[in-house]
C-alpha positions in Angstrom: 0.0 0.0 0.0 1.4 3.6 -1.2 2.2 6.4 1.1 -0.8 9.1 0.8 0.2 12.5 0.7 -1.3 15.3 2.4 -1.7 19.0 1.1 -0.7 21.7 3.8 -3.9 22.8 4.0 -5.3 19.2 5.0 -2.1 18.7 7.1 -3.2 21.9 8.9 -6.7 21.1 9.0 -5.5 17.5 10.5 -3.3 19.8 13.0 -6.4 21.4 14.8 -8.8 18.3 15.3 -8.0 16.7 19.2 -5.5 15.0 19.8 -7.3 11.5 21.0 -9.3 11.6 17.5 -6.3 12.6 15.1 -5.3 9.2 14.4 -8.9 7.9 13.6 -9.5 10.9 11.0 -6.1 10.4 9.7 -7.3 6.7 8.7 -10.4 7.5 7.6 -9.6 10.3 5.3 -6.9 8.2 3.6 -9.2 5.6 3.3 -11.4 7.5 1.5 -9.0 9.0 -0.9 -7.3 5.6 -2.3 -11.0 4.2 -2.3 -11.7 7.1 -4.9 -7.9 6.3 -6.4 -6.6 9.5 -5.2 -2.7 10.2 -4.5 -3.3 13.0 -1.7 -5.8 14.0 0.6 -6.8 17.5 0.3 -9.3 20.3 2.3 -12.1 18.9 -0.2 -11.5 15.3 0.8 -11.8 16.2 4.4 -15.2 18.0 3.6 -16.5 15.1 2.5 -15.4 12.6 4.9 -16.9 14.8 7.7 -20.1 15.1 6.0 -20.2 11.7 5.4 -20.0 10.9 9.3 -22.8 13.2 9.7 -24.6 11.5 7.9 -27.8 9.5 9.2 -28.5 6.0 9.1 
């Protein structure tokens, strides 16, 4: 499995969510982005992986 990169703005984004959730978002982003084939994550990316946990069942 590749490396994903971030861009800074994600990597900054990543920066101000808590500490105790970081790593969970972290997976979860990158998840998302080699599930839609994608190289990096980015701001966008994020956006949509936080709607999508809002998201009801």
């Amino acid at each position: 499995m590749s490396a994903i990169r971030w861009s800074s703005d994600a990597s900054a984004r990543l920066k101000r969510v808590p500490f105790f959730i970081r790593p969970f978002v972290k997976r979860r982003a990158e998840a998302a982005a080699r599930a839609q084939g994608e190289a990096e994550v980015t701001s966008a990316l994020l956006d949509q992986v936080k709607s999508s946990e809002h998201k009801p069942d």
